[in-house]
Backbone and ligand atoms as CSV (ligand in chain L), in Angstrom:
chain,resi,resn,atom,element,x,y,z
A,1,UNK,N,N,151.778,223.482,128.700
A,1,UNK,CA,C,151.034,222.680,129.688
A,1,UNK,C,C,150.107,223.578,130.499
A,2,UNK,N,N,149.216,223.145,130.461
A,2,UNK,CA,C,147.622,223.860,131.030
A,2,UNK,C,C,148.044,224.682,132.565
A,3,UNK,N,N,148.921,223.296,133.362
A,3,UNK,CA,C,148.728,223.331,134.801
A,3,UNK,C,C,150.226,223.791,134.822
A,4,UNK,N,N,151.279,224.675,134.090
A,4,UNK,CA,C,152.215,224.891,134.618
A,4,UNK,C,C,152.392,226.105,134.791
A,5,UNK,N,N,152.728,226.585,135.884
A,5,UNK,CA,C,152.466,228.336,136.495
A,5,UNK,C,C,153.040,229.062,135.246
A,6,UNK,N,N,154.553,228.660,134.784
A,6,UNK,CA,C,155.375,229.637,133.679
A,6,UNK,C,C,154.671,229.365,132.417
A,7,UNK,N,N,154.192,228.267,131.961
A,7,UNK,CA,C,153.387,228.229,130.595
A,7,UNK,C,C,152.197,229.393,130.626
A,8,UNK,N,N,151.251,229.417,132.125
A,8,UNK,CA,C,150.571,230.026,131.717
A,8,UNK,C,C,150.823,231.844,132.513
A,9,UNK,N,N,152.395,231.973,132.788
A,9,UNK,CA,C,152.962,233.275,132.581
A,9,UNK,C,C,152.952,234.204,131.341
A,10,UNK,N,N,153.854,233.006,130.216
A,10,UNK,CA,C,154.435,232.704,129.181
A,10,UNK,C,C,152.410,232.984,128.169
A,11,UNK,N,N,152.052,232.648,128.677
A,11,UNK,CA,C,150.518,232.869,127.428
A,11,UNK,C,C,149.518,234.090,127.965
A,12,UNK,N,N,150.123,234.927,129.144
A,12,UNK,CA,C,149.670,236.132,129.552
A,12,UNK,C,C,148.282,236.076,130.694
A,13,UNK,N,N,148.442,234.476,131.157
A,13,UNK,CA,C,147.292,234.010,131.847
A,13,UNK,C,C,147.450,234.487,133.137
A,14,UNK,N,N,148.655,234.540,133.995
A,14,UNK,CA,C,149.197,234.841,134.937
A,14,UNK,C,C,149.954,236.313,134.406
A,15,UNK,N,N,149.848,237.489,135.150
A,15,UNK,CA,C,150.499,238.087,135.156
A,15,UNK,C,C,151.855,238.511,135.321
A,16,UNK,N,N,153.010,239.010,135.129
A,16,UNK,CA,C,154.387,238.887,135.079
A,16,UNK,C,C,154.984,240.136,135.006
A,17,UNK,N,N,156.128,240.693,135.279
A,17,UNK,CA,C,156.949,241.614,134.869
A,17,UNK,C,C,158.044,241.418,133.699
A,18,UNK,N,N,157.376,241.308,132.675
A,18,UNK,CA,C,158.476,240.974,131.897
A,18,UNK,C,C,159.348,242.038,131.369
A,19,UNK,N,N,160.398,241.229,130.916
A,19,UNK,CA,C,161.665,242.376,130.759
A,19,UNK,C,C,162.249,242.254,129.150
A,20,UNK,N,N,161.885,240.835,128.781
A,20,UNK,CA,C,162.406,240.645,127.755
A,20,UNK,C,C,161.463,239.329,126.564
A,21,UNK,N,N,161.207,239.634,125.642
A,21,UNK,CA,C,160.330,238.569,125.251
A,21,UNK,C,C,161.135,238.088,123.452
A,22,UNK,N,N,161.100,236.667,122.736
A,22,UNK,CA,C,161.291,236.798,121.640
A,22,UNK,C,C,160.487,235.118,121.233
A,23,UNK,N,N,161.141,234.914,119.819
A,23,UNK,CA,C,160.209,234.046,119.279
A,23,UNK,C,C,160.475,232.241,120.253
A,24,UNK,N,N,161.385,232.293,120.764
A,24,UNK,CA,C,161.672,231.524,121.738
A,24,UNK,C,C,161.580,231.473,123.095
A,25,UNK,N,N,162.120,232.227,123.479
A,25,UNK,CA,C,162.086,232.315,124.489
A,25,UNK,C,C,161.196,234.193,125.845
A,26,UNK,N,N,160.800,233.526,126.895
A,26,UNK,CA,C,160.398,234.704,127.886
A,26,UNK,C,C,161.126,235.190,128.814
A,27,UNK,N,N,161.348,236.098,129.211
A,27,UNK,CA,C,161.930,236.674,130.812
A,27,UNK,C,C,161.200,237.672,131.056
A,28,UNK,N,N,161.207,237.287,132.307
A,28,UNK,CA,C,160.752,238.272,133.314
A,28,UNK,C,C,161.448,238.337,134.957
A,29,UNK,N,N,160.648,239.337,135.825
A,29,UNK,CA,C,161.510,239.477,136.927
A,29,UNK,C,C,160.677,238.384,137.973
A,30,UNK,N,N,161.961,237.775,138.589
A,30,UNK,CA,C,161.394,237.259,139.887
A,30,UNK,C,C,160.965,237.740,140.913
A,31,UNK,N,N,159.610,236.800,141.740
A,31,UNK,CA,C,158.866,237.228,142.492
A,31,UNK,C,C,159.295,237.550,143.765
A,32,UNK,N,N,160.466,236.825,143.974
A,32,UNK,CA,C,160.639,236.855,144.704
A,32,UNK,C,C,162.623,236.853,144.990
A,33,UNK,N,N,162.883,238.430,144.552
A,33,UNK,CA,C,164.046,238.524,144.316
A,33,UNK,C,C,165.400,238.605,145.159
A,34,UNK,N,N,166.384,237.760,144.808
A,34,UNK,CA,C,167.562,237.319,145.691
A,34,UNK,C,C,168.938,238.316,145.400
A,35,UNK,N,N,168.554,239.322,144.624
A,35,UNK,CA,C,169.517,240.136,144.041
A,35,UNK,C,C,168.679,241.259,143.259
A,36,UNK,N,N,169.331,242.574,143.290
A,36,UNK,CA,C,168.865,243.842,142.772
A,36,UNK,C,C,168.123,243.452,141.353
A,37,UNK,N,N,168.618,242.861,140.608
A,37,UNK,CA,C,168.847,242.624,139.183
A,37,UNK,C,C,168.627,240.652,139.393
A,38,UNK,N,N,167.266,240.346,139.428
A,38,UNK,CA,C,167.040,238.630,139.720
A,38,UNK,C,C,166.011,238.863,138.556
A,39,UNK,N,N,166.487,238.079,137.278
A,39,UNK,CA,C,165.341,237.728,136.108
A,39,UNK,C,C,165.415,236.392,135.744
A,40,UNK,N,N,164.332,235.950,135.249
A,40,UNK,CA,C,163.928,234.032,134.830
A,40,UNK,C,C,163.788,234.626,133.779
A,41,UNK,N,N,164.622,233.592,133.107
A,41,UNK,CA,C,164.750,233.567,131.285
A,41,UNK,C,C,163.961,232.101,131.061
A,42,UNK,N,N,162.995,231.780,130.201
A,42,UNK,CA,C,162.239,230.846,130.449
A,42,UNK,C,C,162.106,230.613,128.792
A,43,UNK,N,N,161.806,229.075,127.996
A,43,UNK,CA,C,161.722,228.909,127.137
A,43,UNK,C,C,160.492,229.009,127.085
A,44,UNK,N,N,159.854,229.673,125.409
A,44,UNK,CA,C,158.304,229.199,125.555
A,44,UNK,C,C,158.231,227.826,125.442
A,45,UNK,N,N,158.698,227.097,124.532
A,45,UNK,CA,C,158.251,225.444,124.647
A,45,UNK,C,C,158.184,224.974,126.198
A,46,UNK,N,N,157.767,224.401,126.638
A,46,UNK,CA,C,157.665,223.515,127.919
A,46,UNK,C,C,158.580,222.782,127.656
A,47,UNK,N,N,159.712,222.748,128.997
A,47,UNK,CA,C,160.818,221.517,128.995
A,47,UNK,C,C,160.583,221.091,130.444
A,48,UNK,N,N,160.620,220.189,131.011
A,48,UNK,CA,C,160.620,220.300,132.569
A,48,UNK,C,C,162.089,220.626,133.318
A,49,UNK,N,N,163.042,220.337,132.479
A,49,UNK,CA,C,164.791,220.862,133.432
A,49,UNK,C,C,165.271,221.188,132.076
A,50,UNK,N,N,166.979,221.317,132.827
A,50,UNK,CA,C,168.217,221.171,131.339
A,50,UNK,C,C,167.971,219.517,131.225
A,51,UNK,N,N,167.607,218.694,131.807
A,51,UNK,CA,C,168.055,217.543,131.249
A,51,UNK,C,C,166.356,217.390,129.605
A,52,UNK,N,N,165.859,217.992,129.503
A,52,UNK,CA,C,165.319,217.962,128.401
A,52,UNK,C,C,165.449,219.021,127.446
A,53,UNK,N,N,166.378,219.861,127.764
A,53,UNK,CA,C,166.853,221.171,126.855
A,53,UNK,C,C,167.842,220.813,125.979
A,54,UNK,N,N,167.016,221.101,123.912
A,54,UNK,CA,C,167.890,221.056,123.059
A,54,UNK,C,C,168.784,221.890,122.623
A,55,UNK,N,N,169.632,221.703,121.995
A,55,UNK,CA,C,170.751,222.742,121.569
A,55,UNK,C,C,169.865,224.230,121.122
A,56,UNK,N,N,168.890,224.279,120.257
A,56,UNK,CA,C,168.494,225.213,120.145
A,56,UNK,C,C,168.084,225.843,121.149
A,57,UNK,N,N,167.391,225.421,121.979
A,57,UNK,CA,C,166.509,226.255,123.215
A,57,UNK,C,C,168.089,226.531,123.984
A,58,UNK,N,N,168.741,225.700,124.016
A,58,UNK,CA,C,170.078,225.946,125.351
A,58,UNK,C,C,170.601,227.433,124.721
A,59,UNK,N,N,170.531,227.523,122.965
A,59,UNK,CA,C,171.548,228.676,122.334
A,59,UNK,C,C,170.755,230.094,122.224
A,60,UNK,N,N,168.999,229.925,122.805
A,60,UNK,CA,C,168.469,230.788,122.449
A,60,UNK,C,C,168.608,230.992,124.194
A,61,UNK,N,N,168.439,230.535,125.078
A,61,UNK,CA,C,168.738,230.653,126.510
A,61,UNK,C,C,169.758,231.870,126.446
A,62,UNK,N,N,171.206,231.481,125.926
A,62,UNK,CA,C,172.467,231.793,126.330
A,62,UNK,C,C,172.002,233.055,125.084
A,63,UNK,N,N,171.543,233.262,124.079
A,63,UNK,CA,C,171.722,234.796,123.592
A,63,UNK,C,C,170.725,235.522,124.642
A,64,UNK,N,N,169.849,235.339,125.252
A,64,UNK,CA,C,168.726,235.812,125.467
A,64,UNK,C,C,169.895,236.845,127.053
A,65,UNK,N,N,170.519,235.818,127.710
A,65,UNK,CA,C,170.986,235.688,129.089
A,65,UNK,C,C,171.883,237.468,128.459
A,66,UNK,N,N,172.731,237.365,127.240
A,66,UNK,CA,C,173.748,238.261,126.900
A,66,UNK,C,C,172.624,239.585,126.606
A,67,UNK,N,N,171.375,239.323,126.182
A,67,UNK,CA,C,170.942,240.711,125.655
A,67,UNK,C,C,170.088,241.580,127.231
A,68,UNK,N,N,169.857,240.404,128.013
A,68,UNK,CA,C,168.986,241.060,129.259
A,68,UNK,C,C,170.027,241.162,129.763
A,69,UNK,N,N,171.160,240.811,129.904
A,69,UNK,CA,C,172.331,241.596,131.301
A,69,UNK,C,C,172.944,242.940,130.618
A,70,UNK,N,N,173.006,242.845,129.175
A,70,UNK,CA,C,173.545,244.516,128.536
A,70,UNK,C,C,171.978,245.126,129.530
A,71,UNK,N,N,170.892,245.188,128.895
A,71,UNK,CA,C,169.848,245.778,128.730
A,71,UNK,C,C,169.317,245.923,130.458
A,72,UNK,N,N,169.511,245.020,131.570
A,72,UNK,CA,C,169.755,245.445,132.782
A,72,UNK,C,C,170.699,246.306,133.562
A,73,UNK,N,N,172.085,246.534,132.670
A,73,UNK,CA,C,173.138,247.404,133.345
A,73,UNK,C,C,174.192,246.006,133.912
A,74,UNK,N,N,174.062,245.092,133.797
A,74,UNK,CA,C,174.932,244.724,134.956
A,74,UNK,C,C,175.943,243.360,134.114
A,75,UNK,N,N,176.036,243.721,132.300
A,75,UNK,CA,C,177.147,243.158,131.531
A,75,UNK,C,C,178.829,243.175,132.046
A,76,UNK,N,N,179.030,244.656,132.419
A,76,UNK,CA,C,180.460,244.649,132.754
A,76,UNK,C,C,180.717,244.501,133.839
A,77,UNK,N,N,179.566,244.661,135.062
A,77,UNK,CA,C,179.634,244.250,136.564
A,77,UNK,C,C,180.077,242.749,136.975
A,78,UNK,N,N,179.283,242.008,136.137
A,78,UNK,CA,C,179.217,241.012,136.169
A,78,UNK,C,C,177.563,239.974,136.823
A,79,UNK,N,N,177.411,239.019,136.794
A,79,UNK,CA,C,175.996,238.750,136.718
A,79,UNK,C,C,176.151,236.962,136.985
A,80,UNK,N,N,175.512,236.078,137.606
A,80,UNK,CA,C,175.236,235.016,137.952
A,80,UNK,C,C,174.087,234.383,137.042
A,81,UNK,N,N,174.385,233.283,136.182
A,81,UNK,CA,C,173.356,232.819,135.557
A,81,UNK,C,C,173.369,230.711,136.363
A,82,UNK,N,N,172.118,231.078,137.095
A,82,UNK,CA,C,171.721,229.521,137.595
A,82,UNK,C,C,171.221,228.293,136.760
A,83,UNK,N,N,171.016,227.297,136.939
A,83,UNK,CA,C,169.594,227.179,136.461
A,83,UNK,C,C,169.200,225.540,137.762
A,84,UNK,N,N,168.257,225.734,138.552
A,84,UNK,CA,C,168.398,224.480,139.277
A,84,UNK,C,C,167.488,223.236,138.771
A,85,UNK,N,N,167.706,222.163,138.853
A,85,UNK,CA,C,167.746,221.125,138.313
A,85,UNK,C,C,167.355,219.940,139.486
A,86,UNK,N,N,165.788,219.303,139.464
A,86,UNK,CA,C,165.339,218.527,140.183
A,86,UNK,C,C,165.404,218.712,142.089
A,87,UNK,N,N,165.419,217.690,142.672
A,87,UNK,CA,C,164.644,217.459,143.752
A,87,UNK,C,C,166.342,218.091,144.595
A,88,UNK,N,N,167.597,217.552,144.661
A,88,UNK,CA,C,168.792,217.917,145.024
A,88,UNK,C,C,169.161,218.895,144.521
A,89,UNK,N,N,168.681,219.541,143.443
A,89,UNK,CA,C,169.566,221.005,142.768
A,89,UNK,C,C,167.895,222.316,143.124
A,90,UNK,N,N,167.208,221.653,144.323
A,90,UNK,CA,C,166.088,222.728,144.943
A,90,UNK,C,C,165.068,223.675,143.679
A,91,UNK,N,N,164.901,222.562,142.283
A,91,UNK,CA,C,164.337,223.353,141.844
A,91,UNK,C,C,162.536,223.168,141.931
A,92,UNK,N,N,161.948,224.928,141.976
A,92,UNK,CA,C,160.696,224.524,142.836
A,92,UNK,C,C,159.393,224.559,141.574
A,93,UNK,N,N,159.856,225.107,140.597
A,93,UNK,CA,C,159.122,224.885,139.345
A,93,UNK,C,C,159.384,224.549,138.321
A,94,UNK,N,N,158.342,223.281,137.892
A,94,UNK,CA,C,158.908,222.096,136.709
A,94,UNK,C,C,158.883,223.142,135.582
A,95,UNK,N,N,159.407,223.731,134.865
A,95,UNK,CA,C,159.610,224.556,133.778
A,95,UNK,C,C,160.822,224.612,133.467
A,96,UNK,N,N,161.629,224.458,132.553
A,96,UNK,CA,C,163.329,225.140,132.546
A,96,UNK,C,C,163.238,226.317,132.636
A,97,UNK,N,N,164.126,227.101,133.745
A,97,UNK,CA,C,164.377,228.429,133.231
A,97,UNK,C,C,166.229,228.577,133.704
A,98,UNK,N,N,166.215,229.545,133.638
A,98,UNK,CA,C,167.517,230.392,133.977
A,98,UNK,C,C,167.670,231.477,135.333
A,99,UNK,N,N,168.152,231.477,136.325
A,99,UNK,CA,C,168.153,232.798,137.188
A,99,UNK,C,C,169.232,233.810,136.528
A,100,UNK,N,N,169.115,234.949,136.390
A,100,UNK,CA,C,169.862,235.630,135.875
A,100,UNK,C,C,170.458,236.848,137.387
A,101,UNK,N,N,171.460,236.858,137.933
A,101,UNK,CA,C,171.191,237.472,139.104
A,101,UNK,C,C,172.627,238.309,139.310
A,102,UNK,N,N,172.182,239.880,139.392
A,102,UNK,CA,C,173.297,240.563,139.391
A,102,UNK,C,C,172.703,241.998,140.398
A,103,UNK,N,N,173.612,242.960,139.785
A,103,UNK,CA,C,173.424,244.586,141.056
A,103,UNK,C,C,173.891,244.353,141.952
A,104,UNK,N,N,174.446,243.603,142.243
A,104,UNK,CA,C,175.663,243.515,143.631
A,104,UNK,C,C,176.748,242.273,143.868
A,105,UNK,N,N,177.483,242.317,144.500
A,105,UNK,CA,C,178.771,241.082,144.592
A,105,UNK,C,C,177.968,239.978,145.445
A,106,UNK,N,N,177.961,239.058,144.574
A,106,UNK,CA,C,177.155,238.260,145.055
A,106,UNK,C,C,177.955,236.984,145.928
A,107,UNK,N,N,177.637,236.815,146.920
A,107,UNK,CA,C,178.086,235.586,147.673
A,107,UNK,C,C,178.036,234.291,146.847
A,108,UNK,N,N,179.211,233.550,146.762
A,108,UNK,CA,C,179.619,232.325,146.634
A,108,UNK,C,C,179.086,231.092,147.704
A,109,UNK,N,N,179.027,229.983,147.097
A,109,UNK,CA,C,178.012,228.905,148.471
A,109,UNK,C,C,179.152,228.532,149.049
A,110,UNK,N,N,180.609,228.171,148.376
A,110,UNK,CA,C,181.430,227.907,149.083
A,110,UNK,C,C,182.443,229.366,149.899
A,111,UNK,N,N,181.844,229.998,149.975
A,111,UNK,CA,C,182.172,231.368,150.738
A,111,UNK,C,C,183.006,231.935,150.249
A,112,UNK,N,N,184.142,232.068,149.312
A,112,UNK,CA,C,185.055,232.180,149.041
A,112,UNK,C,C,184.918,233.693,148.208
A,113,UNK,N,N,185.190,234.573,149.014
A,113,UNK,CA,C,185.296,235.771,148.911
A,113,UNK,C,C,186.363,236.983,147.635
A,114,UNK,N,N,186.277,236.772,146.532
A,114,UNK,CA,C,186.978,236.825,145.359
A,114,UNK,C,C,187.650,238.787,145.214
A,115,UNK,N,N,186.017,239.513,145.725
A,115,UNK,CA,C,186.916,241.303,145.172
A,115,UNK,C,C,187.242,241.698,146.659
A,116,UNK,N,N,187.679,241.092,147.502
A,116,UNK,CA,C,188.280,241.733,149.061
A,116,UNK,C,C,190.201,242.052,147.969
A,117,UNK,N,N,189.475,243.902,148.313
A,117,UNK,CA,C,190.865,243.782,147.844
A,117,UNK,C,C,192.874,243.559,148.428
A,118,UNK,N,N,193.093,243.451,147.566
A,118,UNK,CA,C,194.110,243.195,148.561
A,118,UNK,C,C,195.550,244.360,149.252
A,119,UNK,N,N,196.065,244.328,149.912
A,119,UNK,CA,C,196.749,245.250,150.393
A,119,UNK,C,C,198.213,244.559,150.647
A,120,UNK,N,N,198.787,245.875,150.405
A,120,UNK,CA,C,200.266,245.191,150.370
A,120,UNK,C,C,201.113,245.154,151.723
A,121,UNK,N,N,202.615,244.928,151.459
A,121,UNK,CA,C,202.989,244.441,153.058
A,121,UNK,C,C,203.121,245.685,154.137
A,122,UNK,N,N,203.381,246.688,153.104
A,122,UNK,CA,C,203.713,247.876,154.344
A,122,UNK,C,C,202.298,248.152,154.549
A,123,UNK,N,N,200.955,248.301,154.019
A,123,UNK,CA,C,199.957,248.583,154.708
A,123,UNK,C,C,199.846,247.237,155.507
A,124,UNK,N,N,199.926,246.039,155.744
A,124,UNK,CA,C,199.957,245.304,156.347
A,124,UNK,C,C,200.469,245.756,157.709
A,125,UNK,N,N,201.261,245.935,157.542
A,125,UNK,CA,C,202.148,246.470,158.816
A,125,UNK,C,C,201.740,247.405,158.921
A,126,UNK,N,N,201.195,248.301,158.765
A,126,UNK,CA,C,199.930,249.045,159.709
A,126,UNK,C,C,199.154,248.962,160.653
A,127,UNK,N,N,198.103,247.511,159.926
A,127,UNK,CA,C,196.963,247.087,160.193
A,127,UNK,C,C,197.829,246.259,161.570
A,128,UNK,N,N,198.733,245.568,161.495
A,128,UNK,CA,C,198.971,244.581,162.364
A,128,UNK,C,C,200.110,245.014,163.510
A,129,UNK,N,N,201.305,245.753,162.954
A,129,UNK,CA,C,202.267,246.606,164.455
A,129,UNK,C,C,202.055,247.828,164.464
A,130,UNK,N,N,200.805,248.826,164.209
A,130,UNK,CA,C,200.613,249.756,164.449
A,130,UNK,C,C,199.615,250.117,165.485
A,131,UNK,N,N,199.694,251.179,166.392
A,131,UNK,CA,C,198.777,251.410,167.386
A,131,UNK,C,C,197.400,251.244,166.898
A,132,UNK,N,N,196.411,251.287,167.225
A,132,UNK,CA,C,195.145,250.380,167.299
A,132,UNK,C,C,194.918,252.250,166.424
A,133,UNK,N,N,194.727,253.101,166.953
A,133,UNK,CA,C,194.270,254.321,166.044
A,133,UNK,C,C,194.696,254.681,164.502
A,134,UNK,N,N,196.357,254.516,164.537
A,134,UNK,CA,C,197.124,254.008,163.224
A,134,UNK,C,C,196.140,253.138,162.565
A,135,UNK,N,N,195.464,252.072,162.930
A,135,UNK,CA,C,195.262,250.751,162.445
A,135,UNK,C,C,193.826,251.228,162.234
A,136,UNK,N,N,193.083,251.809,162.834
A,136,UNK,CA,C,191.468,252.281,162.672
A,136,UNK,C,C,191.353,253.604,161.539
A,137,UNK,N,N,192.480,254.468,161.551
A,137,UNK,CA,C,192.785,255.288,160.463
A,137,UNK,C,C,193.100,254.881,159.421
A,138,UNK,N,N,194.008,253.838,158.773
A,138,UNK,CA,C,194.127,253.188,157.923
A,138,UNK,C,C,193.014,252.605,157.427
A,139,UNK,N,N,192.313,251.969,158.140
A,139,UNK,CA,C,190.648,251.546,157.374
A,139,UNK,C,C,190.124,252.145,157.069
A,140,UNK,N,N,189.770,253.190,157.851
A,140,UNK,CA,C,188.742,254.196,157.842
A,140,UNK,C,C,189.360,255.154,155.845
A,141,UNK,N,N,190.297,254.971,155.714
A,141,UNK,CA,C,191.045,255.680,154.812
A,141,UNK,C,C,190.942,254.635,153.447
A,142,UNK,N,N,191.023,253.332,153.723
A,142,UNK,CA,C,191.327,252.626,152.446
A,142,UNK,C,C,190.000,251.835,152.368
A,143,UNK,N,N,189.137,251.337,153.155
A,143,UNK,CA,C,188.166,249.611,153.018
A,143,UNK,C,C,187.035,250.751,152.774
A,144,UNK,N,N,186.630,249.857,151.944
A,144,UNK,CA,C,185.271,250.045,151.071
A,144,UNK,C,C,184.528,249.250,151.801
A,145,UNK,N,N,182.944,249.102,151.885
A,145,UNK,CA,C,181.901,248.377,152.015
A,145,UNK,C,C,181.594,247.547,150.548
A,146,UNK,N,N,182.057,246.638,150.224
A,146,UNK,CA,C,181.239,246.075,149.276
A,146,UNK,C,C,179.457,246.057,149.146
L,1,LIG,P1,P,163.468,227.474,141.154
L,1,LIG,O1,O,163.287,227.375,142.642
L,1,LIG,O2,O,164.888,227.459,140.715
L,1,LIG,O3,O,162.608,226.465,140.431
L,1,LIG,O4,O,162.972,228.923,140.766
L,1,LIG,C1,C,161.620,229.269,140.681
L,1,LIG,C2,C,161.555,230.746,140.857
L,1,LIG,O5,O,160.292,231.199,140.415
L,1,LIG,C3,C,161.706,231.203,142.302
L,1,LIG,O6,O,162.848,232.044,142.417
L,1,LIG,C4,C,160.410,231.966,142.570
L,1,LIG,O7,O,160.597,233.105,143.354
L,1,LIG,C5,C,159.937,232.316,141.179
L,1,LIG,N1,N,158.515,232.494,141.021
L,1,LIG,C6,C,157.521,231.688,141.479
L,1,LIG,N2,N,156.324,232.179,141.097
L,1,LIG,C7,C,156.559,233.302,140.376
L,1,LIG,C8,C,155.738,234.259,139.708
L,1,LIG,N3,N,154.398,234.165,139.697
L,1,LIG,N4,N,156.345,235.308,139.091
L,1,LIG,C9,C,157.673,235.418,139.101
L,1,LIG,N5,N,158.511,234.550,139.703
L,1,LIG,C10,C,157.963,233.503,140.333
């Protein structure tokens, strides 16, 4: 489509950072990135969402998603693949694509905080009936900054 920003990414009309290209499908990096490691995996055909994405484009999506997260570093880290979908799922360009989004622990919408690691009862009892210096030494000794 003439008038769609990623079609004419996708035909070299618009300039891009791309990262990954094949007979299906494009990626490149977002403009505007929400994570170290934020890439749009984009079909060349024009689809406007998933609700017009066929099995093929969905299977060339999902190899494409496995070869740019090896080829970014962030396969065994782990990595967030989106894709938003119309006027309630905030998506802001009619194109299907994919967010691919990794390089750091990424926040959950329902907050729910998953690698806080955990500590057992006697360090517990540190943190909680030990003098406040006990208790600031103990952190200072074990908590990481995610
Ligand atoms: P969505 O809001 O899910 O439709 O995602 C569209 C994404 O496209 C947003 O994350 C934008 O930052 C990104 N974007 C818009 N224009 C460009 C561009 N010219 N190059 C790269 N990414 C873009």
């Amino acid at each position: 489509m003439s008038d769609c920003l990623f079609c004419r990414i996708i035909a070299g009309e618009i300039p891009s950072n791309k990262v990954y290209e094949n007979d299906r499908v494009f990626a490149f990096r977002d403009i505007n990135p929400q994570a170290p490691v934020h890439v749009l995996i984009v079909p060349k055909k024009h689809m406007d969402n998933v609700l017009q994405c066929d099995g093929e484009t969905a299977a060339a999506l999902t190899d494409a998603v496995g070869v740019i997260a090896r080829q970014e570093g962030v396969a065994a880290s782990g990595f967030r693949v989106i894709s938003n979908c119309g006027r309630d799922g905030a998506q802001s360009v009619n194109h299907l694509h994919v967010h691919l989004l990794g390089g750091k622990a990424l926040q959950r919408a329902d907050g729910i905080i998953h690698n806080v690691p955990r500590i057992n009862r006697d360090d517990a009892h540190i943190i909680t009936q030990g003098t406040a210096s006990e208790s600031w030494a103990f952190c200072r000794r074990n908590i990481k900054v995610l």
